[in-house]
C-alpha positions in Angstrom: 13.0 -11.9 18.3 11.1 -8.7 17.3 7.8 -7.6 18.4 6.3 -8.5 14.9 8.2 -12.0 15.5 6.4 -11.6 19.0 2.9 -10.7 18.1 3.1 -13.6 15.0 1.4 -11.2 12.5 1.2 -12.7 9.5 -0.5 -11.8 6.2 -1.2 -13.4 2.3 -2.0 -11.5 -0.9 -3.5 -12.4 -4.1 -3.6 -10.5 -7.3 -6.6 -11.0 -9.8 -7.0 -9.1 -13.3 -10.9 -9.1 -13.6 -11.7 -8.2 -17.1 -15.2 -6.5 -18.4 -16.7 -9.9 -19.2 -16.3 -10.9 -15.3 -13.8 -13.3 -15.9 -11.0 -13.6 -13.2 -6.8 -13.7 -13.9 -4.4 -14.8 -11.0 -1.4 -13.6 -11.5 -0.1 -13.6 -7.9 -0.9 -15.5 -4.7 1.9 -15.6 -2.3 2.7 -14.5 1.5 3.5 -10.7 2.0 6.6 -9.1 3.9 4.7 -7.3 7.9 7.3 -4.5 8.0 8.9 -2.5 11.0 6.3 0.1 11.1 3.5 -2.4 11.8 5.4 -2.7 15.2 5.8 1.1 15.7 2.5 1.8 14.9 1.3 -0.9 17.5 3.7 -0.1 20.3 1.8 3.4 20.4 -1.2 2.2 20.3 -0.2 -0.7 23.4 1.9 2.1 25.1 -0.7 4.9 25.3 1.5 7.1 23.6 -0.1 7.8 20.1 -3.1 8.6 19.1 -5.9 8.9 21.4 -8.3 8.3 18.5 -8.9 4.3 17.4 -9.3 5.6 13.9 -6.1 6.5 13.5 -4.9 2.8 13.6 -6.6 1.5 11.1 -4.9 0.0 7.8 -6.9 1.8 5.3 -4.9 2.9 2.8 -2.0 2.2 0.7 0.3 3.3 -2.4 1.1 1.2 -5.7 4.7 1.5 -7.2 6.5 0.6 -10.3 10.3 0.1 -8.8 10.3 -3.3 -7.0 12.6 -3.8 -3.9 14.9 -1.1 -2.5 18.4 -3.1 -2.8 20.0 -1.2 0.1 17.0 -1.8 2.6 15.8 -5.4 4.3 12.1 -5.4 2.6 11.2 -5.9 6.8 12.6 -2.9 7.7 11.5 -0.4 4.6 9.3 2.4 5.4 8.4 3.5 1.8 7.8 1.8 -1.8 11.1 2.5 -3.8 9.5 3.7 -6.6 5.7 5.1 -5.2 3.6 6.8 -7.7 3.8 10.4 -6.6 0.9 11.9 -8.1 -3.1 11.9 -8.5 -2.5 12.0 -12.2 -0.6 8.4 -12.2 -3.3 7.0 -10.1 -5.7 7.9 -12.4 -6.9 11.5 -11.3 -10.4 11.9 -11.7 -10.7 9.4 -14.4 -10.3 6.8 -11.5 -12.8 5.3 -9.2 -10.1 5.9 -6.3 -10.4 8.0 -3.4 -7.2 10.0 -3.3 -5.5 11.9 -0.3 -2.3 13.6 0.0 -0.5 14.1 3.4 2.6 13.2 5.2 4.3 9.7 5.5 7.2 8.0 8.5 10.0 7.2 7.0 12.0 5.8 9.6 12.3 4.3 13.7 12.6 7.8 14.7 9.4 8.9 13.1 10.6 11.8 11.1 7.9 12.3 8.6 8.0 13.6 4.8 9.0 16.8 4.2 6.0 17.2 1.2 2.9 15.1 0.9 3.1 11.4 -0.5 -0.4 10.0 -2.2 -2.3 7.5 -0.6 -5.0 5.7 -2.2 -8.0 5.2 0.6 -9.3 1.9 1.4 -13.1 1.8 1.4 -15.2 0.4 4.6 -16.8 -1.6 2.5 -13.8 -3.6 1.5 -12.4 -4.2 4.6 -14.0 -7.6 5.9 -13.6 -9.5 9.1 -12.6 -13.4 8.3 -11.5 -14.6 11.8 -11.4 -13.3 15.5 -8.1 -12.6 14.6 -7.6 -12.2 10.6 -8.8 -8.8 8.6 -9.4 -8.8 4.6 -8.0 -5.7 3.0 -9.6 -5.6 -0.9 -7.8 -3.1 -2.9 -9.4 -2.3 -6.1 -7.2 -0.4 -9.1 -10.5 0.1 -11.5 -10.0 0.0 -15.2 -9.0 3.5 -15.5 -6.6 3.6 -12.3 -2.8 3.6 -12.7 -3.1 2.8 -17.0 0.8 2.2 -17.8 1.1 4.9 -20.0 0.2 7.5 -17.5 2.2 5.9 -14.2 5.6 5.9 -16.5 5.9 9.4 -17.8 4.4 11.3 -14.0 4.7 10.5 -10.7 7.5 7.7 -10.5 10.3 8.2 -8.6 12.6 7.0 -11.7 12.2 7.0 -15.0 11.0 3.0 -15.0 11.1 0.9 -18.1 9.8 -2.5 -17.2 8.1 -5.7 -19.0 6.5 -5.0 -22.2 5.8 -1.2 -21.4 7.1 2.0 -19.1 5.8 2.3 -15.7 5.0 -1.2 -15.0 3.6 -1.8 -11.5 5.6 -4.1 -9.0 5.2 -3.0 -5.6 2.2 -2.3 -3.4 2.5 -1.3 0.6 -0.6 -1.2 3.4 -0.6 1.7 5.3 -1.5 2.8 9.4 -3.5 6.1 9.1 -2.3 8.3 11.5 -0.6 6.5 14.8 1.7 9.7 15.8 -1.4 11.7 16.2 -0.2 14.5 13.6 -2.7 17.0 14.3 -4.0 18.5 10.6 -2.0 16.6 8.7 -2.2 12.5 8.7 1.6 10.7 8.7 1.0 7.4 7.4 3.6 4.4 8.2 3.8 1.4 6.2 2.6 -1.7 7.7 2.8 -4.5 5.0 4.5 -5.0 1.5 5.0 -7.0 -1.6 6.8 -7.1 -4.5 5.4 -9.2 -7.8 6.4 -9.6 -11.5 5.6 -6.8 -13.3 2.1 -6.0 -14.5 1.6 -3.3 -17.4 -2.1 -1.9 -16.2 -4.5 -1.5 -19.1 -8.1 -0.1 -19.0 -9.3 -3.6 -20.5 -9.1 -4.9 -16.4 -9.4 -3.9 -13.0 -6.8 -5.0 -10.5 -8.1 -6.6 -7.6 -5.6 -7.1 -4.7 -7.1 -9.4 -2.0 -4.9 -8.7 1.3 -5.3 -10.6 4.4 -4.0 -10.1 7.5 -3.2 -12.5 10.8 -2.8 -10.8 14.0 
């Protein structure tokens, strides 16, 4: 048994299209995969070996991706999206409601870190709710101008993706720990939770509303 297995995190994600007119599309509702890095982000935080700063263990960010599962990799044990947007321009750029940051990621157990910046798109306070003494709501919010098909299949993909009914459609989405290792002037992120779903070409006629929660 593994110290996720140990600790029984658990989590759940929806996916809602919410058009102008307020009305609400489910197009996913299923559990979500707690990967390895949720366990090394917490063993530094137990062990008094990470960061000294509380703030750098909190889940407040995450990436979007239009590649679905790496084949080669247990989804459990994956430490990046296999097909991550890799620019500010396929998020949406300034067109986009998202807060944007660009810094260093762990990729791996022995916590080597990117050798160039990955894009992370922040997690507002303000959408991260408490629902239990034990269970966190993480509400990630693609607005209507954030991650628009078009622009997420011709830059920042890791492969040229053509998927459903247009290029670039998005099919992966990964929580992320802030800053666990402590990097000092440059944040390394680790993945903490992912998903897979069918493929969803983004439009500006909705906003994507990704309502994660979390059991620990």
């Amino acid at each position: 048994m593994n110290f996720i297995e140990e600790l029984e995190i658990t989590g759940h994600l929806q996916i809602i299209k919410l058009f102008r007119d307020g009305t609400e599309e489910m197009v996913y509702d299923d559990h979500n995969v707690i990967t390895s890095g949720m366990g090394v982000g917490l063993s530094y935080f137990f062990t008094g070996s990470g960061s000294k700063n509380i703030m750098d263990y909190q889940i407040d960010r995450f990436q979007i991706g239009v590649s679905g599962p790496n084949p080669t990799d247990p989804a459990s044990s994956i430490f990046a999206l296999s097909g991550a947007l890799e620019t500010l321009e396929a998020y949406g750029g300034t067109s986009s409601k998202l807060i944007l940051e660009e810094h260093k990621q762990v990729l791996d157990t022995a916590i080597d870190v990117s050798p160039t910046n990955k894009v992370f798109a922040v997690i507002p306070a303000k959408h991260v709710s408490r629902l239990s003494d034990t269970g966190v709501r993480y509400m990630l919010v693609l607005d209507e101008e954030a991650c628009i098909s078009a622009d997420v299949g011709t830059v920042g993909s890791t492969v040229d993706v053509v998927a459903g009914p247009g290029k670039g459609a998005l099919n992966e989405v990964a929580l992320f720990m802030k800053n666990p290792m402590a990097r000092v002037g440059d944040n390394a992120s680790i993945m903490v939770a992912y998903r897979t779903f069918s493929d969803i070409v983004k439009t500006n006629d909705f906003s994507l509303v990704f309502r994660w929660n979390i059991n620990f």
